[in-house]
C-alpha positions as CSV (number, residue, x, y, z in Angstrom):
1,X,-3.0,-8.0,-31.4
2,X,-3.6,-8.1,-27.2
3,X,-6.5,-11.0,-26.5
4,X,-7.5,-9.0,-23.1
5,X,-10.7,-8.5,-22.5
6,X,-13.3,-8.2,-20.3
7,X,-12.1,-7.3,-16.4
8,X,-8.3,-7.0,-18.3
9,X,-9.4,-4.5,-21.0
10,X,-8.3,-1.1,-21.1
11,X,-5.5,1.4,-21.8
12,X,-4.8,2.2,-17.9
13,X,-3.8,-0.6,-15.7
14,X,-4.8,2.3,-12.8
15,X,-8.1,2.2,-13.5
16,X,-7.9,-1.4,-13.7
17,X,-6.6,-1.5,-10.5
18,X,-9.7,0.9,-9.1
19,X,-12.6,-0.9,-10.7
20,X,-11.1,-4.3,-9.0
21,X,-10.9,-2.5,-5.9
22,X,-14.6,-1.2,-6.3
23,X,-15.8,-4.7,-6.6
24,X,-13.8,-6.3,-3.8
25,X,-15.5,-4.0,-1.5
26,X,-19.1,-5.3,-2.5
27,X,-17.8,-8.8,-1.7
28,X,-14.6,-8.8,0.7
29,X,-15.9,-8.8,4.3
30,X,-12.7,-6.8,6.3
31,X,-10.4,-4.1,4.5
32,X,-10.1,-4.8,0.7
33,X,-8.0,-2.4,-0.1
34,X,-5.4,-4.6,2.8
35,X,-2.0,-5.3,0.3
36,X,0.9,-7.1,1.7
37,X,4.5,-4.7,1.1
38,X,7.9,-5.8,0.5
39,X,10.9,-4.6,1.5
40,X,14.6,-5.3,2.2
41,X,16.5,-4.9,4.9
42,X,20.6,-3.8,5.0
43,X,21.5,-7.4,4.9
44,X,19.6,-8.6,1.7
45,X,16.4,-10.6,4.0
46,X,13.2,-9.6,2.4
47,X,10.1,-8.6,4.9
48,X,6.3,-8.5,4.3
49,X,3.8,-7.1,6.4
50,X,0.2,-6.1,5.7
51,X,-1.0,-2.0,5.2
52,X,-3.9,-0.5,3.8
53,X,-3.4,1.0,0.7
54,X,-5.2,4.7,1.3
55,X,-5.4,6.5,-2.8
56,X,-4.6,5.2,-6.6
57,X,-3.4,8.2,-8.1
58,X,-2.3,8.7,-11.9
59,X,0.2,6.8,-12.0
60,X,1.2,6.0,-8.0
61,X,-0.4,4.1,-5.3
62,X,-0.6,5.7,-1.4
63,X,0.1,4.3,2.0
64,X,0.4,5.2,5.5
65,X,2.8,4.7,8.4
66,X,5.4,5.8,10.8
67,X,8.8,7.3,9.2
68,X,10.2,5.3,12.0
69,X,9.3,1.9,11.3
70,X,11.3,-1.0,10.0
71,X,9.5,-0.5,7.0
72,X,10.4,2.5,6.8
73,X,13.7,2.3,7.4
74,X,13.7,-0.3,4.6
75,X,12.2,2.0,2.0
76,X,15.0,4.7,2.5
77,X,17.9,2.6,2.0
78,X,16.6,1.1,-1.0
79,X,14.2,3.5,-2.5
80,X,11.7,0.7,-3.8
81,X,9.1,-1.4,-2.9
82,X,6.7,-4.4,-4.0
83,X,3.1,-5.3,-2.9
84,X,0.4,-8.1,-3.8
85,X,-3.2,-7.4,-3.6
86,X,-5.4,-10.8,-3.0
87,X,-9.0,-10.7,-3.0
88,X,-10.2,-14.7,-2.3
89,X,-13.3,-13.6,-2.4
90,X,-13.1,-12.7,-6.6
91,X,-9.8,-14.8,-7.3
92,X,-8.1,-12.0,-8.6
93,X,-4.8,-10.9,-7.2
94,X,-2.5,-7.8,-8.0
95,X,1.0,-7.6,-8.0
96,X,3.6,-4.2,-7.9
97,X,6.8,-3.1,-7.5
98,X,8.4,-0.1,-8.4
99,X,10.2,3.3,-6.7
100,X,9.3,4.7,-3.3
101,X,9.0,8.3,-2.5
102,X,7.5,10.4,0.5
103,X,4.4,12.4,0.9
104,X,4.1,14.1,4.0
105,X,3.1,17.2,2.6
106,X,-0.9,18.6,2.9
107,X,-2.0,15.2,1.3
108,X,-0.4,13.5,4.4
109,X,-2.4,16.5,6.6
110,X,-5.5,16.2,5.0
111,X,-5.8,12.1,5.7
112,X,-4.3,12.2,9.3
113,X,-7.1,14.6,10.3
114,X,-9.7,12.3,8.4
115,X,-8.6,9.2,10.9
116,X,-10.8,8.7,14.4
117,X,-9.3,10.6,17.1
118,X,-8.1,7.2,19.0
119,X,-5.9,6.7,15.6
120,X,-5.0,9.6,15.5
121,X,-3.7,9.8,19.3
122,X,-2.1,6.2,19.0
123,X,0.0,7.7,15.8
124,X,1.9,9.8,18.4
125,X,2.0,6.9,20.9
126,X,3.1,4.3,19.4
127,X,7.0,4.1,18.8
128,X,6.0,1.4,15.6
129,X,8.6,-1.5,15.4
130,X,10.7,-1.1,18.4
131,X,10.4,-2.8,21.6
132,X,7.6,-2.5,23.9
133,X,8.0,-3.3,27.5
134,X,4.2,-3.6,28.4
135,X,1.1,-3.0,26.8
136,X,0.1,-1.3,30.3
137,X,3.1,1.5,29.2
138,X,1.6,2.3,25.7
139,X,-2.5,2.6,27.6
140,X,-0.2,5.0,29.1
141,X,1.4,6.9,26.2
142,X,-2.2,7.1,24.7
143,X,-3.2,8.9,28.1
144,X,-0.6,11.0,28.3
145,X,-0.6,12.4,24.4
146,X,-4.6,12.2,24.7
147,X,-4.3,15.1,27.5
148,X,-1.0,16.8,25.6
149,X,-2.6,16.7,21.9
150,X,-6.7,17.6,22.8
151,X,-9.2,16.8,20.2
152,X,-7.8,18.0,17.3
153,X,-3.7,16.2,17.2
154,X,-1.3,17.5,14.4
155,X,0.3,15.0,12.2
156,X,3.0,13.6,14.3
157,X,6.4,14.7,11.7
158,X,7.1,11.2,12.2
159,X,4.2,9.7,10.6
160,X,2.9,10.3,6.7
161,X,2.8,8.7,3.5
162,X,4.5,6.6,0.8
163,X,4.3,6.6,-2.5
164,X,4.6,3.7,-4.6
165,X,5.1,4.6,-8.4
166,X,5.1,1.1,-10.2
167,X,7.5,0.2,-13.2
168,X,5.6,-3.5,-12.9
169,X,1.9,-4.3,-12.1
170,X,0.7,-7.2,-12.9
171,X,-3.0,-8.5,-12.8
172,X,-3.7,-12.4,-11.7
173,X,-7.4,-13.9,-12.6
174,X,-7.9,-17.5,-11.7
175,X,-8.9,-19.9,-14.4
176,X,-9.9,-23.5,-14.6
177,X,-7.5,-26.4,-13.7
178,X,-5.0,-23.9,-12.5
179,X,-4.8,-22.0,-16.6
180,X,-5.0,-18.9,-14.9
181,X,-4.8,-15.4,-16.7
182,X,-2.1,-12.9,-16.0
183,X,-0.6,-10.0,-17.5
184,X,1.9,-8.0,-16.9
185,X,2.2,-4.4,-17.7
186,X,5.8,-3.2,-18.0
187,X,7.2,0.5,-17.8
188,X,11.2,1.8,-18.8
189,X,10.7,4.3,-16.0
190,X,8.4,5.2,-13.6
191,X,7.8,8.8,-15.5
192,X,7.1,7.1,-18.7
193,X,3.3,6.5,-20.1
194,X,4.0,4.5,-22.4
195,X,3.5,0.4,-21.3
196,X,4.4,-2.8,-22.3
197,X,1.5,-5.2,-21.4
198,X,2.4,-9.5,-21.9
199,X,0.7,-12.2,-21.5
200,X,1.8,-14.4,-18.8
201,X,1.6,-18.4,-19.2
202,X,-0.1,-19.6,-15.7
């Protein structure tokens, strides 16, 4: 018999995930939805960086980038990915990690064109990751692709989404004297419904 309750309870660990996120953004002052992602690189060395994690679908979590990016990169050789989501302000953290795929389809579209035009401009500037020899030469990229592109840029077809689709999540809530309570929710495959969920010691 499963002793969650309260901000653990439920059957989905998705909606869990959402009703966190709702109440971070009545209390966390810049981007709660900010997660940091891992990857690996070719030689086995791990790398972290911080996105914004854009939708929480049924059973997947989205993010934007450049197809070109180290990250990127990292996510195509390997085909997975991990992330933690911490929230000081509510002492709550999530963790994930699961299979990678791409969506640049009309989902990818419809979220580029929501962006401000300066974002969406510095998407086709900005060559993300590689060397930069002045930031005088990319105030010049954004000039030139601001008079090329006009108000209403395509998506670059360098630049869309990612898909994370989780075979682990697990959900962190800080306790007294360091007894914190997690659980981790446990999948066979990232089609399967079906979850394991297990109490965690601190």
């Amino acid at each position: 018999m499963s002793d969650r309750t309260g901000i653990f309870g439920g059957d989905n660990p998705f909606q869990i995930v959402r009703d966190w996120l709702s109440e971070a953004r009545e209390s966390e002052i810049n981007d709660p939805n900010a997660m940091a992602l891992a990857t690996v690189d070719a030689q086995g060395m791990p790398n972290a960086r911080t996105v914004l994690l854009k939708d929480i679908e049924e059973g997947a979590f989205v993010f934007y980038t450049n197809y070109e990016s180290a990250k990127a990169d990292e996510i195509a050789a390997t085909g997975t990915a991990a992330f933690v989501i911490h929230w000081k302000s509510l002492r709550r953290q999530i963790r994930a990690r699961g299979h990678v795929t791409r969506e640049d389809g009309p989902q990818a579209d419809r979220y580029y064109a929501s962006r401000p035009l300066q974002a969406r401009i510095g998407a086709w500037a900005s060559q993300q990751s590689r060397p930069l020899e002045s930031r005088a030469g990319l105030a010049a990229e954004v000039d030139r692709f601001t008079q090329e592109k006009g108000a209403d840029p395509a998506r670059p077809p360098y630049w869309g989404g990612f898909r994370i689709t989780p075979v682990e999540l697990e959900f962190w809530a800080d306790g007294p004297n360091r007894l914190h309570d997690r659980f981790r929710w446990t999948r066979d495959a990232p089609t399967d419904e079906n979850w394991t969920v297990t109490r965690l010691n601190p």
